[in-house]
C-alpha positions as a Markdown table, in Angstrom:
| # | Residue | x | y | z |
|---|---|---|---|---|
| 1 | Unk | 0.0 | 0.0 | 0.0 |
| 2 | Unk | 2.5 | 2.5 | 1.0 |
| 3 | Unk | 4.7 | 1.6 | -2.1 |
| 4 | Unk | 1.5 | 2.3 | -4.2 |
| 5 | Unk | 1.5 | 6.1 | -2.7 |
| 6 | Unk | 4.5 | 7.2 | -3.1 |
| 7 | Unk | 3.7 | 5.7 | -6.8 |
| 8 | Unk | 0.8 | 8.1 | -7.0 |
| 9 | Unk | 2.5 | 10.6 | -5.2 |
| 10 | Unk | 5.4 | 10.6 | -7.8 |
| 11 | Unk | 3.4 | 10.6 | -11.1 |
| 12 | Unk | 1.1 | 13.2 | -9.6 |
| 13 | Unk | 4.3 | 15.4 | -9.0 |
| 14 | Unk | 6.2 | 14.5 | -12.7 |
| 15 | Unk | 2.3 | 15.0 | -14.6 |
| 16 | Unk | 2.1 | 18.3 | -12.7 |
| 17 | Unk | 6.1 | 19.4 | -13.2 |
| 18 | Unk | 5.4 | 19.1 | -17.2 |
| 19 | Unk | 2.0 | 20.6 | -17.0 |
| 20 | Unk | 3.0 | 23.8 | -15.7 |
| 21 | Unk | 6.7 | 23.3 | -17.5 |
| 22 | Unk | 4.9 | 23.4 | -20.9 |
| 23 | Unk | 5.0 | 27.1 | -22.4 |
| 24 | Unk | 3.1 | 28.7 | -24.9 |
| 25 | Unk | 4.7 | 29.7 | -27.9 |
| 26 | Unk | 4.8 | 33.0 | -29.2 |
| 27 | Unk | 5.6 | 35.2 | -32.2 |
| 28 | Unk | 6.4 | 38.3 | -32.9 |
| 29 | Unk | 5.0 | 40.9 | -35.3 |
| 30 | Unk | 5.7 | 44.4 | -36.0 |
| 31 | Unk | 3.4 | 47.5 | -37.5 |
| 32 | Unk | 6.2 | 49.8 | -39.3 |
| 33 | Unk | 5.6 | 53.3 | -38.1 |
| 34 | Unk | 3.8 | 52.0 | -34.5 |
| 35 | Unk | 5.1 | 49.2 | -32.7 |
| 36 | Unk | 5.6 | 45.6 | -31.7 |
| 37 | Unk | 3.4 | 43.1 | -30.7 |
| 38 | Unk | 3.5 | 39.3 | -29.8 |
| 39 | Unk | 0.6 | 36.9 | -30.0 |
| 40 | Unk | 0.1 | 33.2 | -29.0 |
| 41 | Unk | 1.1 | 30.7 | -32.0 |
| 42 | Unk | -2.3 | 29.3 | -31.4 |
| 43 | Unk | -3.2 | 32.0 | -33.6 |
| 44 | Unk | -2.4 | 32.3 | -37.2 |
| 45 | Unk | -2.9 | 35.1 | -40.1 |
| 46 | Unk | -5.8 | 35.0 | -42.2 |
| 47 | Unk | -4.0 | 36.2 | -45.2 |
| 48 | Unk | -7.4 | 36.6 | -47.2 |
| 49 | Unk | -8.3 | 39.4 | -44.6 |
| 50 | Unk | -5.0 | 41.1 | -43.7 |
| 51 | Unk | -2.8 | 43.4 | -45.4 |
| 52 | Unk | 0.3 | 44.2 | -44.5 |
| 53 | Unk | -0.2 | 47.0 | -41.3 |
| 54 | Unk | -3.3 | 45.1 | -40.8 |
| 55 | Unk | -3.4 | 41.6 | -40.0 |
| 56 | Unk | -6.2 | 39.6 | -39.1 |
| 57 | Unk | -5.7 | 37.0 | -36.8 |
| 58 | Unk | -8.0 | 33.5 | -36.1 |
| 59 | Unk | -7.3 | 30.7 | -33.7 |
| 60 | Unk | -5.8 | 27.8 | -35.6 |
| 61 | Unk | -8.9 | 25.2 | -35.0 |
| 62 | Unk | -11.2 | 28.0 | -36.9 |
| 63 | Unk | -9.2 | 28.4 | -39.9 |
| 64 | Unk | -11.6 | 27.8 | -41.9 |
| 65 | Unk | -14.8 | 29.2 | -40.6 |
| 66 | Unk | -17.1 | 31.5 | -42.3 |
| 67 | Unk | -17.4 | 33.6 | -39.2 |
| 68 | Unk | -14.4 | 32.7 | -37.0 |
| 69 | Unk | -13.4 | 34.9 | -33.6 |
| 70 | Unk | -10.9 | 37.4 | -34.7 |
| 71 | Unk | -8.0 | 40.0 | -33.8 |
| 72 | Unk | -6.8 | 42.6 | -36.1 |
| 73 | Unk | -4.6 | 45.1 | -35.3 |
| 74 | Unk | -3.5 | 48.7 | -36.5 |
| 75 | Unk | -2.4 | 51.8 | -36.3 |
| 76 | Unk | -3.7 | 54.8 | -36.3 |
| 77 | Unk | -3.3 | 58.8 | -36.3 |
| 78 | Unk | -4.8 | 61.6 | -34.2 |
| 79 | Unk | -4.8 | 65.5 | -33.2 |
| 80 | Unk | -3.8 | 64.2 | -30.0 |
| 81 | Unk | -0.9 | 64.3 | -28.0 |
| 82 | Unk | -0.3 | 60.9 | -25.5 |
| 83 | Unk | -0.8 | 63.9 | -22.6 |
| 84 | Unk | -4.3 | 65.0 | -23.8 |
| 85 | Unk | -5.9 | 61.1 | -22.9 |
| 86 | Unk | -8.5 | 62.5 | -21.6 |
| 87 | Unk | -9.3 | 64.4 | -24.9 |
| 88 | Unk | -8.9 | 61.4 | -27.0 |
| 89 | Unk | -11.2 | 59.2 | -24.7 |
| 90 | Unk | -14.3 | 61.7 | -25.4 |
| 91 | Unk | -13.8 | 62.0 | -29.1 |
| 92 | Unk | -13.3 | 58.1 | -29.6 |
| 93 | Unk | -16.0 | 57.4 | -26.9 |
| 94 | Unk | -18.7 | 59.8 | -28.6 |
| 95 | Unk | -17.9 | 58.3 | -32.4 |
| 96 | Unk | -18.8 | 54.3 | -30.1 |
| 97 | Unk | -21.8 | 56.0 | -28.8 |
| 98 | Unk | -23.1 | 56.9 | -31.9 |
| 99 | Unk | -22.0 | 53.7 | -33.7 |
| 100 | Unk | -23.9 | 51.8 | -30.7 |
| 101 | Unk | -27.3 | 53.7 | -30.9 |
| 102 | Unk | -27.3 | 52.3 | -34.5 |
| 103 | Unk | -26.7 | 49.1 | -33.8 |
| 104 | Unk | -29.0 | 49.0 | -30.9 |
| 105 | Unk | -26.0 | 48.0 | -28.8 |
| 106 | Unk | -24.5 | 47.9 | -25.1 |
| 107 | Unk | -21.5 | 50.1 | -24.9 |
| 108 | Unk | -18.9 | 50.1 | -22.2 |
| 109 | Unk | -15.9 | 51.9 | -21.7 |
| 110 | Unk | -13.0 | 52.0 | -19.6 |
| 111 | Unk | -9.3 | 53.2 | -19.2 |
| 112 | Unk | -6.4 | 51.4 | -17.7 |
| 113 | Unk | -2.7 | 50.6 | -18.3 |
| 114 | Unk | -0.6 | 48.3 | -20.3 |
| 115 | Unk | 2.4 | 46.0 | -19.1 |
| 116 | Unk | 4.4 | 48.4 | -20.4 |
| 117 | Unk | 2.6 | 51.6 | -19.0 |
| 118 | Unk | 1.0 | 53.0 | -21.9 |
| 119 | Unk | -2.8 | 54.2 | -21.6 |
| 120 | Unk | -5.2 | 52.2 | -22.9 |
| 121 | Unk | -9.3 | 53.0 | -23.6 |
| 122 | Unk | -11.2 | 49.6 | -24.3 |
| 123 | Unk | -14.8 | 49.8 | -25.4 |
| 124 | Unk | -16.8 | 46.4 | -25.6 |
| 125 | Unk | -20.0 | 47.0 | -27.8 |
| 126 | Unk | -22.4 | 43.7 | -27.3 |
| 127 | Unk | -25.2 | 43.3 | -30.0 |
| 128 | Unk | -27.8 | 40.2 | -29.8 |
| 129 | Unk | -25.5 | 38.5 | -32.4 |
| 130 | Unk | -21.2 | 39.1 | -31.4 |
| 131 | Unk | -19.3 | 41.5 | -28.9 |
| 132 | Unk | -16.7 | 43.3 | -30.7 |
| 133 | Unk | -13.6 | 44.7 | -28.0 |
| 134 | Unk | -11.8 | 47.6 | -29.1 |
| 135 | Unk | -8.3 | 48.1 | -26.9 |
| 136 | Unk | -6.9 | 51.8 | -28.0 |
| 137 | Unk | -3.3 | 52.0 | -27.1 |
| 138 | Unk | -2.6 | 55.8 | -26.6 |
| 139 | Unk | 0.5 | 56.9 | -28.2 |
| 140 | Unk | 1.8 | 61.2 | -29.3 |
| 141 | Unk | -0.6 | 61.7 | -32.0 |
| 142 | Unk | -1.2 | 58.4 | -32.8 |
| 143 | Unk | -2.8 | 54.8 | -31.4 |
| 144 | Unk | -2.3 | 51.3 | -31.5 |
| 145 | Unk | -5.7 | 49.3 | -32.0 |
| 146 | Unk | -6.5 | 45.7 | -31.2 |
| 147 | Unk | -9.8 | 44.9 | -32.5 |
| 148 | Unk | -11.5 | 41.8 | -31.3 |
| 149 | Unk | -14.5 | 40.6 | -32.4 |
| 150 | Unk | -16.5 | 37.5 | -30.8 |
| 151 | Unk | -19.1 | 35.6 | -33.0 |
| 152 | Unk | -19.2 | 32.5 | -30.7 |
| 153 | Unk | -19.6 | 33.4 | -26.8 |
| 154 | Unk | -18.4 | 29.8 | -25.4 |
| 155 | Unk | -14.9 | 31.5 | -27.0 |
| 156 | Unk | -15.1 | 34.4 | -25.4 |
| 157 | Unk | -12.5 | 34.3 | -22.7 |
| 158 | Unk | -9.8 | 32.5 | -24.5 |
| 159 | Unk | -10.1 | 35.7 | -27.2 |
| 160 | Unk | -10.2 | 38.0 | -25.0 |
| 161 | Unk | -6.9 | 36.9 | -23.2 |
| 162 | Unk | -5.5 | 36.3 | -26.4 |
| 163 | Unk | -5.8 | 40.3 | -27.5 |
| 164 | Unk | -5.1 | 41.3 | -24.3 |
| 165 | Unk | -1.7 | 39.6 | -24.9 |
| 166 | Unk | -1.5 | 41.4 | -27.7 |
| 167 | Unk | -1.8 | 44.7 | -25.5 |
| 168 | Unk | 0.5 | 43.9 | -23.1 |
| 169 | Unk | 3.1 | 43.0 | -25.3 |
| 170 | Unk | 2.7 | 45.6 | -27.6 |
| 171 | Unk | 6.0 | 48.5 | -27.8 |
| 172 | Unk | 6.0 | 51.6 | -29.1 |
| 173 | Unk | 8.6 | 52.0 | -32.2 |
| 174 | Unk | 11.5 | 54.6 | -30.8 |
């Protein structure tokens, strides 16, 4: 009996060790003009969708759905200086208002920090049908946007982490 414990006790501890040992892989991908960005390589480029400072990303299981879960990403200009936030925030969060009231759709808004200290505004707009997430990352005079957009809620949280990898990871261009 005892020898049967430590037994159990053993491949408990080596299934655990290489459970949490196992990392995810990643790649890299940068926007000329805005930044860098890494994203899980359980995510691929839909090259039918993406151009070059625009790529559209899909998990690798829907790579060929008609309406897969999605990430773009791209960058953006603005009358804005990263020290006018507040500014930005109110013109971006009256163009989602507007969008939203045509749609018939829930808007939410908030403002937080990157990984890397950068502001960011995210706005969720939920309709009857998908939930799109925009995450603005607040640059001088410019942003960074990652766009995702949720057609299938039981995927919801594995997208959203995946973009919000995106945000974290993301580096301005010196």
């Amino acid at each position: 009996m005892k020898k049967l414990l430590i037994l159990l006790g053993v491949l408990l501890l080596v299934t655990g060790c290489s459970l949490t040992s196992k990392k995810d892989e990643t790649k890299t991908f940068t926007i000329d003009g805005y930044g860098t960005f890494t994203i899980s390589d359980n995510y691929m480029i839909r090259e039918d969708h993406s151009t070059k400072d625009k790529p559209f990303f899909v998990d690798k299981k829907d790579e060929h759905a008609s309406r897969p879960n999605n990430i773009s990403t791209n960058g953006g200009t603005n009358k804005y200086s990263k020290g006018e936030v507040l500014k930005f925030k109110d013109a971006i969060t009256y163009q989602m208002t507007y969008q939203a009231k045509a749609y018939k759709a829930q808007l939410n808004g908030s403002g937080s920090k990157t990984e890397q200290g950068y502001d960011v505004l995210t706005y969720s707009i939920t309709t009857s049908t998908e939930k799109t997430v925009q995450y603005y990352i607040v640059g001088d005079y410019k942003y960074f946007l990652v766009h995702a957009t949720i057609f299938d809620s039981k995927e919801e949280d594995s997208v959203i982490e995946a973009a919000e990898y995106i945000v974290n990871s993301f580096t301005w261009e010196e």
